[in-house]
DODOFI-44701 format. One record per atom (N, C-alpha, C): atom name; residue number from 1; x negated, y, z. Coordinates in steps of 0.001 Angstrom, whole numbers, plus 500000, padded with zeros to 6 digits. Atoms other than C-alpha are relative to their C-alpha. Layout:
REM DODOFI-44701
@site->CA; pos->NUM; c1->X; c2->Y; c3->Z
...
REM end
This chain:
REM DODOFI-44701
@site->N; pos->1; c1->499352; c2->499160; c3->499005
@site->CA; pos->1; c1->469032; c2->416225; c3->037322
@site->C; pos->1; c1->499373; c2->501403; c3->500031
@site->N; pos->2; c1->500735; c2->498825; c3->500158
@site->CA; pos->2; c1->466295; c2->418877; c3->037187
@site->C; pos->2; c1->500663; c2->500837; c3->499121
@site->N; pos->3; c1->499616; c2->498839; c3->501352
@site->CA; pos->3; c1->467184; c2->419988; c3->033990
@site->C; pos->3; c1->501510; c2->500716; c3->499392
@site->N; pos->4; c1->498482; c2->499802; c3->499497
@site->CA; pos->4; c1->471185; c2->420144; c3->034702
@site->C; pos->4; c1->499520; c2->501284; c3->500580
@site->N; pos->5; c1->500314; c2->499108; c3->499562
@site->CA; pos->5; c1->470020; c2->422794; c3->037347
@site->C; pos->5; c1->499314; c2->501219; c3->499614
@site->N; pos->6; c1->500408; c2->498947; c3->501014
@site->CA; pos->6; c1->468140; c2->424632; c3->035187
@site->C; pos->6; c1->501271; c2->500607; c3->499249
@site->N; pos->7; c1->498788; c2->499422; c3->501098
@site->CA; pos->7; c1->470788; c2->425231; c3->032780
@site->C; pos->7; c1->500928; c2->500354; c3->500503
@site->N; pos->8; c1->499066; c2->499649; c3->498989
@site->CA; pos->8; c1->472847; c2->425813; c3->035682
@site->C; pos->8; c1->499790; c2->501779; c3->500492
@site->N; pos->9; c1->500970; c2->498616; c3->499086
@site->CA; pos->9; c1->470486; c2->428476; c3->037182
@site->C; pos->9; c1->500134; c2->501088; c3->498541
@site->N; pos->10; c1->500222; c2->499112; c3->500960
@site->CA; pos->10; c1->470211; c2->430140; c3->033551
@site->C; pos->10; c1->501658; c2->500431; c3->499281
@site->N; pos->11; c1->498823; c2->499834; c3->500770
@site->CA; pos->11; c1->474204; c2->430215; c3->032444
@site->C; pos->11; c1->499695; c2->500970; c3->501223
@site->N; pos->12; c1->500005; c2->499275; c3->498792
@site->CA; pos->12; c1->474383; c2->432029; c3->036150
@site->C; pos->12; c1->499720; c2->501575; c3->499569
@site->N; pos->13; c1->500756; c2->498797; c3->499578
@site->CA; pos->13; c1->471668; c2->434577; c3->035787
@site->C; pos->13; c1->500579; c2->500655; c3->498280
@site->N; pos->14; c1->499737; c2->498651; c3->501079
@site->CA; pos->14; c1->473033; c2->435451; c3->032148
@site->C; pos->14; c1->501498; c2->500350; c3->500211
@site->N; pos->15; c1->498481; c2->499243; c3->499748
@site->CA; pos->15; c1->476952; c2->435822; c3->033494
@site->C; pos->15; c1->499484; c2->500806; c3->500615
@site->N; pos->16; c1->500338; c2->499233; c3->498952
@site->CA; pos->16; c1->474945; c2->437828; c3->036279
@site->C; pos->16; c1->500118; c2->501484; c3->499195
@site->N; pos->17; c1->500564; c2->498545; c3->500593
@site->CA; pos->17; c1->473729; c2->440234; c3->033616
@site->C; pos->17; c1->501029; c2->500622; c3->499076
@site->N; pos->18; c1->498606; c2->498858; c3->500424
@site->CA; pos->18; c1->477185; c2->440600; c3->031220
@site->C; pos->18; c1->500401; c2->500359; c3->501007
@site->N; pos->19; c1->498970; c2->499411; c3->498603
@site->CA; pos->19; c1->478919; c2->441217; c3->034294
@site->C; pos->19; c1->499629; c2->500923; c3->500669
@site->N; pos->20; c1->500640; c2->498670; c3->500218
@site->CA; pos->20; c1->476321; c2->443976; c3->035145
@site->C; pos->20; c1->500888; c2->500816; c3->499034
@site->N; pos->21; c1->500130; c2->499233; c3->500830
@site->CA; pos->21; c1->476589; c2->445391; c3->032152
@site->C; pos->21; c1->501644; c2->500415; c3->499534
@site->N; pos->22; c1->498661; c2->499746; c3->500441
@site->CA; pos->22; c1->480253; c2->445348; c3->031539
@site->C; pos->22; c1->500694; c2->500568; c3->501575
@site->N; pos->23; c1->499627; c2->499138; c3->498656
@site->CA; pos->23; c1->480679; c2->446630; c3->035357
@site->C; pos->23; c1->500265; c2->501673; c3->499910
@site->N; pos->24; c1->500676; c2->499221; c3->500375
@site->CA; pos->24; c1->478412; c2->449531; c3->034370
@site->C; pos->24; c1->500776; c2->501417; c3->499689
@site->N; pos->25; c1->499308; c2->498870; c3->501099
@site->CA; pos->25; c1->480100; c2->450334; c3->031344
@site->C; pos->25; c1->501510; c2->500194; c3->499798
@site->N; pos->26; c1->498865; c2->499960; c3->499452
@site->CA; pos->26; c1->483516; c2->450178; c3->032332
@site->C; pos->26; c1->500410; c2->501042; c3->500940
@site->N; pos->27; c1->500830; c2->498563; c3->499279
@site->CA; pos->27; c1->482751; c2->453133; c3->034509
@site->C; pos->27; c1->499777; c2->501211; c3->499079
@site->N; pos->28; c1->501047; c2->498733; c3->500452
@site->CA; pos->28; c1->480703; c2->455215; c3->032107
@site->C; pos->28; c1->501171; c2->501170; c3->499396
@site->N; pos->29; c1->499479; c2->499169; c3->500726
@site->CA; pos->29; c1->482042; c2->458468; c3->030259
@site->C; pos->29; c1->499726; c2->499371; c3->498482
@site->N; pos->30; c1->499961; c2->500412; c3->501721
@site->CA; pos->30; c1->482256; c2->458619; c3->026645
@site->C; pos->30; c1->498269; c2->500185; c3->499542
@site->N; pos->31; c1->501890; c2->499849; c3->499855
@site->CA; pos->31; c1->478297; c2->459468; c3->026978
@site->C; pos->31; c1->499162; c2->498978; c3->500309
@site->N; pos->32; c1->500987; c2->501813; c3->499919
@site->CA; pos->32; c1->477372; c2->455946; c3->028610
@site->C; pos->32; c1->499682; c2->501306; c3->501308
@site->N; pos->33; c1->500801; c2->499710; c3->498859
@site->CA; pos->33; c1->476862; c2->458256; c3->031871
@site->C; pos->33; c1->501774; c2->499583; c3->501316
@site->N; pos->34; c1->499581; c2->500855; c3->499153
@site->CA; pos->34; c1->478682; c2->456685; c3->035101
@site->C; pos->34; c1->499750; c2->500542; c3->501569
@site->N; pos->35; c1->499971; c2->499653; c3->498537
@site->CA; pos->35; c1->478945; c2->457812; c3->038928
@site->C; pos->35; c1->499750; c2->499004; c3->501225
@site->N; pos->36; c1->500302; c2->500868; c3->499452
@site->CA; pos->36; c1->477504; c2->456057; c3->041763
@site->C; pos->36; c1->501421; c2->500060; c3->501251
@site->N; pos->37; c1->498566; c2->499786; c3->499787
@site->CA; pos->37; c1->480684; c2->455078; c3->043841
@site->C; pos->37; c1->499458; c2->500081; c3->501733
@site->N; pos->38; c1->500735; c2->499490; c3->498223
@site->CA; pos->38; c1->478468; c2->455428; c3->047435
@site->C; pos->38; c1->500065; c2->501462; c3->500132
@site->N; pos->39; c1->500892; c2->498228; c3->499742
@site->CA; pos->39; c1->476904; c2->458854; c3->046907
@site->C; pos->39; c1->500643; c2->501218; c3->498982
@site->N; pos->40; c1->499868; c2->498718; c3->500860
@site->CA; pos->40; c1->478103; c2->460218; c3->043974
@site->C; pos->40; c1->499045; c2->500660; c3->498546
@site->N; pos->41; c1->501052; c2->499793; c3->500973
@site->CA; pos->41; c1->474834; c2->460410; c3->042220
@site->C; pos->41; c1->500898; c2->499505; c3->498253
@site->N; pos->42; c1->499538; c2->500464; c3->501535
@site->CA; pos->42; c1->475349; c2->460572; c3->038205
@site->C; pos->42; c1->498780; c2->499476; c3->499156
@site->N; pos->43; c1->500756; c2->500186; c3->500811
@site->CA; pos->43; c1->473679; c2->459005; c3->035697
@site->C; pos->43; c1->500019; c2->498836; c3->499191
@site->N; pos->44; c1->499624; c2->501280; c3->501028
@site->CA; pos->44; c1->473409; c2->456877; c3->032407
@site->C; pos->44; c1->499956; c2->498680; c3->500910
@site->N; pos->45; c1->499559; c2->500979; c3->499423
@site->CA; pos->45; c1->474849; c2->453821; c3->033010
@site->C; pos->45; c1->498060; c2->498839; c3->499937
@site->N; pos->46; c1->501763; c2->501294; c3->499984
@site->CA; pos->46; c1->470759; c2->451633; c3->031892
@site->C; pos->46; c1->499170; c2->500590; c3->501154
@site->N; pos->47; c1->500716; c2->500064; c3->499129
@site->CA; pos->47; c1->469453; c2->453490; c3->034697
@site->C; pos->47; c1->501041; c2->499856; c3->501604
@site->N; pos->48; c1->499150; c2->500859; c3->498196
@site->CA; pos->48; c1->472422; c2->452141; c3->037682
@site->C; pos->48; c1->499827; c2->498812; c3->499912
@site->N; pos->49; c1->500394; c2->501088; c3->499423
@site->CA; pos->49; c1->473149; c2->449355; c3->039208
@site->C; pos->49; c1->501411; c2->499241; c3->499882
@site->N; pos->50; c1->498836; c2->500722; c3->499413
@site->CA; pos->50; c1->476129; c2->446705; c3->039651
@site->C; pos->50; c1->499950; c2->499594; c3->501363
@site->N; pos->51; c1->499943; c2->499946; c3->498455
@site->CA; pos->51; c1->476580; c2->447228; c3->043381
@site->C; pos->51; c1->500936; c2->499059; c3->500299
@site->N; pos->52; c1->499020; c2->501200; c3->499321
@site->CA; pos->52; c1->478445; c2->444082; c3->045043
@site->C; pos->52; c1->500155; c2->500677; c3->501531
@site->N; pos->53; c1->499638; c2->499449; c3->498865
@site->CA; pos->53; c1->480563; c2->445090; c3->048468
@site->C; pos->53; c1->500073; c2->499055; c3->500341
@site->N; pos->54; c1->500024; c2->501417; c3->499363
@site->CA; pos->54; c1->480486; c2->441401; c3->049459
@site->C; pos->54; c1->498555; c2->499623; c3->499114
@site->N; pos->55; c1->501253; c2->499966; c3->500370
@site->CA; pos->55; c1->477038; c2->440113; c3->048847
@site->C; pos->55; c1->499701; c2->498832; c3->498869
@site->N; pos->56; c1->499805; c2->500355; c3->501439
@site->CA; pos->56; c1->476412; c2->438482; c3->045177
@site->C; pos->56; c1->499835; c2->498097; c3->500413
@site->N; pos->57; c1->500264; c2->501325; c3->499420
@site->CA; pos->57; c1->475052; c2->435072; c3->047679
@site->C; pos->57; c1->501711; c2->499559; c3->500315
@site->N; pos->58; c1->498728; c2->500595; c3->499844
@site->CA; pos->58; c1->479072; c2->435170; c3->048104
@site->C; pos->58; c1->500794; c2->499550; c3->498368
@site->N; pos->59; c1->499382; c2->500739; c3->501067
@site->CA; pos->59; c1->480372; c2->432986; c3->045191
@site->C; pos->59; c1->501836; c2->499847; c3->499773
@site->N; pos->60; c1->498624; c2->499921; c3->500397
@site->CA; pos->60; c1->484241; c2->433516; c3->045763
@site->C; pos->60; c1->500187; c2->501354; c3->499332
@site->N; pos->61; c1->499823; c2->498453; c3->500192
@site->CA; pos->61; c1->483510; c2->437509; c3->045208
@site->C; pos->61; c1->499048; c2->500185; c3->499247
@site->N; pos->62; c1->500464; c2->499470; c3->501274
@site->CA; pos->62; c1->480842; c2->437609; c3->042750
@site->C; pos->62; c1->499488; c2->500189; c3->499102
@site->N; pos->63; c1->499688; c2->499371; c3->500862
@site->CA; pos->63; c1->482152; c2->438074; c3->040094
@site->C; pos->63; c1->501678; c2->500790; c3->499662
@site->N; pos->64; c1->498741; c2->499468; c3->499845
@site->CA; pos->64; c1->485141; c2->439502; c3->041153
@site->C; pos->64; c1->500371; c2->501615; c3->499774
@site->N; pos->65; c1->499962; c2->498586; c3->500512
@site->CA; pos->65; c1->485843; c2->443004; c3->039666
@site->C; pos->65; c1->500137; c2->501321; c3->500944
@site->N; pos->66; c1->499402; c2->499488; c3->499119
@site->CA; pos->66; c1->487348; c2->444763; c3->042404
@site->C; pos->66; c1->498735; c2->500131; c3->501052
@site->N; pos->67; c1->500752; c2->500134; c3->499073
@site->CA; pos->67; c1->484467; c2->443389; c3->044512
@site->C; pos->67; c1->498411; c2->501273; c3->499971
@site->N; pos->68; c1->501169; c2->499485; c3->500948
@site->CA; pos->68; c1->481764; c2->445665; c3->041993
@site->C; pos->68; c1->500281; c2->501439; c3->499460
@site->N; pos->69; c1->499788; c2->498520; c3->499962
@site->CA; pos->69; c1->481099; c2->448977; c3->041213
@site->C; pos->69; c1->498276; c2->500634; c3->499610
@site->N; pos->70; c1->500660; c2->498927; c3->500208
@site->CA; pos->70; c1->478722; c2->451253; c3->039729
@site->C; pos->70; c1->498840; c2->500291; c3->501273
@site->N; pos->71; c1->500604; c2->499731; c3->498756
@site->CA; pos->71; c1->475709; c2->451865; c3->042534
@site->C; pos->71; c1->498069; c2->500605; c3->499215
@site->N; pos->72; c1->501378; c2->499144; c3->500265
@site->CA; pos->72; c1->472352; c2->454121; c3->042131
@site->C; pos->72; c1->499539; c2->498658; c3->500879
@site->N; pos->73; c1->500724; c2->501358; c3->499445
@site->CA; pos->73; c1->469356; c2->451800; c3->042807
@site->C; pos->73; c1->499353; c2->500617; c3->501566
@site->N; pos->74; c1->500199; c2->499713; c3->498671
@site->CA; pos->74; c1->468997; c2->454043; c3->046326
@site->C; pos->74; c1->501063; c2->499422; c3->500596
@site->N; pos->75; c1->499030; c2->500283; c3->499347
@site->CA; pos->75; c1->472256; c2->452952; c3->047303
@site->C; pos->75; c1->500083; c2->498362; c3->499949
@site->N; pos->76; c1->500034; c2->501495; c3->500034
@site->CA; pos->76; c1->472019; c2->449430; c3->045995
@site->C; pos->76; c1->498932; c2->499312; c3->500968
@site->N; pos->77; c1->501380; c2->501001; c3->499827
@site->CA; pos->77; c1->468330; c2->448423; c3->046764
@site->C; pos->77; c1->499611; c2->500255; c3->501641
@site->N; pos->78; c1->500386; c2->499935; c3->498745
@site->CA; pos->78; c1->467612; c2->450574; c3->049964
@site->C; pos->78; c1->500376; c2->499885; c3->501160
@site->N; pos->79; c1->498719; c2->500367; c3->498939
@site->CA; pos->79; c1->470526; c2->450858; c3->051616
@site->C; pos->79; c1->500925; c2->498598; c3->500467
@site->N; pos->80; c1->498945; c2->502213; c3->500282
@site->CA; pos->80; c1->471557; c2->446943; c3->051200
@site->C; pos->80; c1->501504; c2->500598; c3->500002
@site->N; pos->81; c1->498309; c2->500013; c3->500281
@site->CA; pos->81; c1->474974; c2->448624; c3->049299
@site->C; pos->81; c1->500709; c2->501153; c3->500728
@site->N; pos->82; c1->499182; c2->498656; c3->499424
@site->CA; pos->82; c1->475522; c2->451511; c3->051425
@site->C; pos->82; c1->501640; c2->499164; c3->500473
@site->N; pos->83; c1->498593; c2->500391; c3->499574
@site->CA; pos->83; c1->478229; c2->449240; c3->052789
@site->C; pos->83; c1->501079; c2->500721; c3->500673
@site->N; pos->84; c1->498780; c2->499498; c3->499844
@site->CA; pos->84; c1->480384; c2->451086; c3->054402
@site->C; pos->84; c1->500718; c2->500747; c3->499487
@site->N; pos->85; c1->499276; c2->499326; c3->500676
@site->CA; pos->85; c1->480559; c2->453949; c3->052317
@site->C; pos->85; c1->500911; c2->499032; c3->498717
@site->N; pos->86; c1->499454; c2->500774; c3->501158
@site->CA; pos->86; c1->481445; c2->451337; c3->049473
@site->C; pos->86; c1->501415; c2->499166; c3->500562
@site->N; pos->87; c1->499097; c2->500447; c3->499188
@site->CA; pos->87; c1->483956; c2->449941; c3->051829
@site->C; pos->87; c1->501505; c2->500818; c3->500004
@site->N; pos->88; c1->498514; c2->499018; c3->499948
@site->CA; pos->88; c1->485949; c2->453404; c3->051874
@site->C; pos->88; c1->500239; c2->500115; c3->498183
@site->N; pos->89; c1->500088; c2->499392; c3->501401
@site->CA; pos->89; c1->485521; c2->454020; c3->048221
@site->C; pos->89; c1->500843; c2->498739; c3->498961
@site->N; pos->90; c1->499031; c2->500934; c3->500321
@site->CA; pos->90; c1->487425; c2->450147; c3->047724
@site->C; pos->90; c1->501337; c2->500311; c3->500119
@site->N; pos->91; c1->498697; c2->499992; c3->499618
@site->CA; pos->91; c1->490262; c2->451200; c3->050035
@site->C; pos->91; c1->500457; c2->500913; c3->499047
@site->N; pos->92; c1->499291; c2->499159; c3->500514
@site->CA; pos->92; c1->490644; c2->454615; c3->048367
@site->C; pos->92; c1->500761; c2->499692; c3->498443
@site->N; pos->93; c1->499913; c2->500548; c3->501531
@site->CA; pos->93; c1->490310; c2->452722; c3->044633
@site->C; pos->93; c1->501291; c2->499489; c3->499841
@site->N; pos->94; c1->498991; c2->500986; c3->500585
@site->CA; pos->94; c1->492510; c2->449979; c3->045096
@site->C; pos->94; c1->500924; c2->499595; c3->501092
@site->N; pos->95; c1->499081; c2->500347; c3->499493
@site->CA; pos->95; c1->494291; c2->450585; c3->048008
@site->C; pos->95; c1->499945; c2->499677; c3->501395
@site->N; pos->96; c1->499809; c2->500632; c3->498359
@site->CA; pos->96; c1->494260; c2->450442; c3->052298
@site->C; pos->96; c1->500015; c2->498778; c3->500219
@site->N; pos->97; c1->499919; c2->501177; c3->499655
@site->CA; pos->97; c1->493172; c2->447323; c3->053509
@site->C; pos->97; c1->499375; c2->498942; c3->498791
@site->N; pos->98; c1->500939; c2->501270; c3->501145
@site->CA; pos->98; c1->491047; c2->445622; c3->050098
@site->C; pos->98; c1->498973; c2->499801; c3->500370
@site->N; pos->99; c1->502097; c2->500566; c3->499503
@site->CA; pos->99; c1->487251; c2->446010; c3->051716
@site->C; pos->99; c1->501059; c2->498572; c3->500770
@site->N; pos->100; c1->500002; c2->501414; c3->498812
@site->CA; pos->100; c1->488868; c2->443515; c3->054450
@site->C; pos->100; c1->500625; c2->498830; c3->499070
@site->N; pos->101; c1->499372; c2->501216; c3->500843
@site->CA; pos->101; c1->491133; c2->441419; c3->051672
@site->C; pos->101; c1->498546; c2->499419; c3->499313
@site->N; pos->102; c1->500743; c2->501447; c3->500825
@site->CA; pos->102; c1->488010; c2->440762; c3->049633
@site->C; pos->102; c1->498886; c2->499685; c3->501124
@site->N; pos->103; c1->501206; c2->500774; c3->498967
@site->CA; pos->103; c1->485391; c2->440331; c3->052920
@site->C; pos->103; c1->500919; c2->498809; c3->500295
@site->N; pos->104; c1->499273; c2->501442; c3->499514
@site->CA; pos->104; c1->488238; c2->437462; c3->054139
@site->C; pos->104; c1->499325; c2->498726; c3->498636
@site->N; pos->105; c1->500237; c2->500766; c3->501140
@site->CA; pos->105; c1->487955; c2->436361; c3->050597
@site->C; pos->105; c1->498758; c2->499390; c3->499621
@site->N; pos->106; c1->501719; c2->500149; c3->500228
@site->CA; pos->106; c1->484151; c2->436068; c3->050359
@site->C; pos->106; c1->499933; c2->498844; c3->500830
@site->N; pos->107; c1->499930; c2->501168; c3->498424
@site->CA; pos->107; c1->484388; c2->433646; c3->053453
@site->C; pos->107; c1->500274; c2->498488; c3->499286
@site->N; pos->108; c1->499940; c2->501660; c3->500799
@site->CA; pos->108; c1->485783; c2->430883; c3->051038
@site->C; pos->108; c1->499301; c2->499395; c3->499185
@site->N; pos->109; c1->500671; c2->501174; c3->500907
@site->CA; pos->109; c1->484000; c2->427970; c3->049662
@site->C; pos->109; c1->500125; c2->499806; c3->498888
@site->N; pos->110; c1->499967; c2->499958; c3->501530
@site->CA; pos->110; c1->483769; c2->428422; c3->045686
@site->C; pos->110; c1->498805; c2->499516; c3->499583
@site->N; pos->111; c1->500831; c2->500210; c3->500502
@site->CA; pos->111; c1->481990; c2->425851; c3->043870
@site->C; pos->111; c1->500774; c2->500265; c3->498168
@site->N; pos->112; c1->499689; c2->499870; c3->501634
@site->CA; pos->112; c1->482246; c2->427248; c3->039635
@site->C; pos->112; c1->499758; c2->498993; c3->499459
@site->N; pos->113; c1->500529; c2->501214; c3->501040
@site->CA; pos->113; c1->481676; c2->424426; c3->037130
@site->C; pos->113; c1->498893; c2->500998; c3->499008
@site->N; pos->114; c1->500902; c2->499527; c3->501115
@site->CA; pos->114; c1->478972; c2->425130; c3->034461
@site->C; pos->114; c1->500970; c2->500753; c3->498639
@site->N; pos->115; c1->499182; c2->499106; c3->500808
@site->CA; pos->115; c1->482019; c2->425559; c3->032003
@site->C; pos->115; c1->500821; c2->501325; c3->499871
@site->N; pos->116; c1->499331; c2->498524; c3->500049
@site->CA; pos->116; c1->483645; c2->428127; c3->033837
@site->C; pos->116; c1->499007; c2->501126; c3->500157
@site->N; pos->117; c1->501624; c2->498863; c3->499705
@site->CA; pos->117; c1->480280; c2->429985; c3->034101
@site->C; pos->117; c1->500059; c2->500922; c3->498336
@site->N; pos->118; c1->500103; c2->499639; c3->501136
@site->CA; pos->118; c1->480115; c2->429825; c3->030383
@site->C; pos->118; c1->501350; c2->500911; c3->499280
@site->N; pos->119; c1->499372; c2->499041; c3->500427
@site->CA; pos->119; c1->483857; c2->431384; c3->029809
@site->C; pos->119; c1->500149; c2->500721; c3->500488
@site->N; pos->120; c1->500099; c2->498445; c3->499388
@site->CA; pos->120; c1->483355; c2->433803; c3->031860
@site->C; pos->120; c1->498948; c2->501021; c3->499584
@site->N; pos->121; c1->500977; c2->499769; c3->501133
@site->CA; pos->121; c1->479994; c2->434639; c3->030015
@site->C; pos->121; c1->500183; c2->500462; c3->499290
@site->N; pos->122; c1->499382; c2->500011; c3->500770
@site->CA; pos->122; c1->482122; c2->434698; c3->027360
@site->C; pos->122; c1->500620; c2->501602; c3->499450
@site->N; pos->123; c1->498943; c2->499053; c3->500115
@site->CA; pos->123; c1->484510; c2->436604; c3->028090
@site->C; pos->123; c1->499092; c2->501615; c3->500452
@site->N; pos->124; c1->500854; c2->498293; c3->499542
@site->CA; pos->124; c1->482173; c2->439871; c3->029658
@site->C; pos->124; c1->499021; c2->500099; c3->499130
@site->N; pos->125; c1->500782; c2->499725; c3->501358
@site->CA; pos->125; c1->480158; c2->439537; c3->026640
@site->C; pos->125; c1->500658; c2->501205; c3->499058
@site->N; pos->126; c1->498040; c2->499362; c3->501071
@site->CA; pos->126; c1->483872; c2->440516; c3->024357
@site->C; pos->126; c1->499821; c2->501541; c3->500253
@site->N; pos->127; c1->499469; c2->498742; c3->498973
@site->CA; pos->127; c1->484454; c2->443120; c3->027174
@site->C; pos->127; c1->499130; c2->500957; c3->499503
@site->N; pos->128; c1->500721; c2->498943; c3->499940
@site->CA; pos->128; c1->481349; c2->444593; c3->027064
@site->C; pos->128; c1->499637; c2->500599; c3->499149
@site->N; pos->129; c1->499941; c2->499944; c3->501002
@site->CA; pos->129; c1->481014; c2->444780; c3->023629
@site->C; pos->129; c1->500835; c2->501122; c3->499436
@site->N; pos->130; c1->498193; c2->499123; c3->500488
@site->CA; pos->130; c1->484357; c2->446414; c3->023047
@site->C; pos->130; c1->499417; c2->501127; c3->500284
@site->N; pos->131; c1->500104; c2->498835; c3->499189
@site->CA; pos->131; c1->483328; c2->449201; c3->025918
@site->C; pos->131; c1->498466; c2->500672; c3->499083
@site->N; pos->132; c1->501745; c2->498695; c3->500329
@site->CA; pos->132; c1->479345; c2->450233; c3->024423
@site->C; pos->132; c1->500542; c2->500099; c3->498368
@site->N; pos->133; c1->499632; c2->499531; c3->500647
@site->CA; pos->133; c1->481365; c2->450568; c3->021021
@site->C; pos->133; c1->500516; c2->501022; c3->500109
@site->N; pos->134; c1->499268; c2->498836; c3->499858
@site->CA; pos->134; c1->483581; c2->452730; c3->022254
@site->C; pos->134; c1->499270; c2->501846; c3->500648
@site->N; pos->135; c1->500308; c2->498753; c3->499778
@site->CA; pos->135; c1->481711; c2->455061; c3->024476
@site->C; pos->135; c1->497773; c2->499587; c3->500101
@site->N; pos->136; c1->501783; c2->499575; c3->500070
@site->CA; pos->136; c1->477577; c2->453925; c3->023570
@site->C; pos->136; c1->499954; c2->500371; c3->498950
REM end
């Protein structure tokens, strides 16, 4: 059972990190440089952050795209997310009324399987791949 959890805990923390990284760079210019979507701050995408607007302990939201965004590590780390500004910077993105669609959404009970950990892994591996060809 231990060792289930392990391998549980480690598919996790490496979707954690494509899904960073393909956040990032999905964002960046053709330079690999990227805008923090709180403040504004610029800068290469290896020194931001993948800022979550629902908090990453919420498992229906994240890894939810919409939910993520580009964030300087003042806005991420000190500010716990600069939430509100990240709140307006959803609506304006994707639309009046999404901070509250995905906070409802965060609220629900999502347990992933280990397999869907791994194609999702998968798949933001592809992604991210594609994107630091194009503009790293």
């Amino acid at each position: 059972m231990k060792l289930r959890e392990l391998s549980r805990k480690a598919t996790v923390r490496r979707l954690d990190d494509w899904f960073s990284r393909y956040t990032r760079w999905r964002q960046a210019d053709n330079k690999g440089f990227a805008k923090c979507c709180t403040c504004n701050k610029v800068d290469h995408v290896t020194k931001l952050q993948c800022g979550h607007f629902m908090s990453r302990k919420k498992r229906a939201t994240r890894w939810l795209e919409i939910n993520c965004s580009v964030q300087c590590f003042s806005c991420n780390m000190r500010q716990q997310g600069n939430q509100y500004a990240f709140s307006k910077y959803i609506d304006k993105k994707h639309g009046e009324g999404m901070a509250e669609a995905i906070h409802l959404l965060s609220l629900k009970k999502v347990k992933h399987t280990t397999a869907d950990l791994m194609k999702l892994t998968e798949y933001y591996k592809k992604e991210t791949k594609k994107l630091t060809r194009i503009y790293g």
